[in-house]
C-alpha positions, 0 to 999 in steps of 0.5 A: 500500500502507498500510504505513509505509516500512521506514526508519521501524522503525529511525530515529527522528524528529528531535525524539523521544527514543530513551527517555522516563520517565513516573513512576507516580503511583499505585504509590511506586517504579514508572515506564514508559519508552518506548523508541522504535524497538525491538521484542521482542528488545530488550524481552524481554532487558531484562525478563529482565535486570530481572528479575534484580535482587533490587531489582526486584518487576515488570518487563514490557514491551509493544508498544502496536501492532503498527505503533507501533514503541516498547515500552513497559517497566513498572518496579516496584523496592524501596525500596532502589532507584528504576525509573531506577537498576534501568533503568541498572543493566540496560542496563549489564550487558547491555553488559558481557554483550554485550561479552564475548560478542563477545569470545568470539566473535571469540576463537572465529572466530580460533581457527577461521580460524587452523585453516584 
């Protein structure tokens, strides 16, 4: 069979980063970053995240092949900010989001269990 090992959607190669930057040099305040080893989920909640930032005037994400796993997110932002800090601020507000997420979750699954 012609299909890659499952392994490899998830682990990357040694020598490869998990996250790369390509600075636009056509469009002032625009940048890609390859995220390696990630897929939709992860692309369109970064986007929708991005989004969010009144700094940010484009942000999208792609995947170039369905066999390639990486995503490709294209940055665009203000003046006022850069693609990197527009890109760190996202990830660290997910995380928070996700934190207190998993907090009410595991709040929620206590309540649950001390009812049964």
């Amino acid at each position: 069979m012609n299909a890659p090992d499952r392994y490899e959607r998830f682990v990357v190669p040694e020598g490869v980063k998990k996250v790369s930057y390509e600075r636009d040099t056509k469009i002032i305040n625009a940048a890609s970053f390859t995220i390696e080893r990630e897929d939709h989920t992860i692309g369109n909640i970064l986007r929708m995240q991005l989004h969010r930032d009144p700094n940010v005037l484009f942000a999208g994400y792609k995947l170039p092949h369905p066999l390639q796993y990486k995503i490709l997110v294209r940055i665009h932002t203000t003046s006022q900010s850069s693609p990197t800090q527009a890109y760190n601020q996202a990830i660290n507000d997910l995380d928070k989001e996700l934190d207190c997420l998993k907090g009410a979750f595991e709040a929620e699954m206590a309540r649950f269990a001390s009812d049964y």
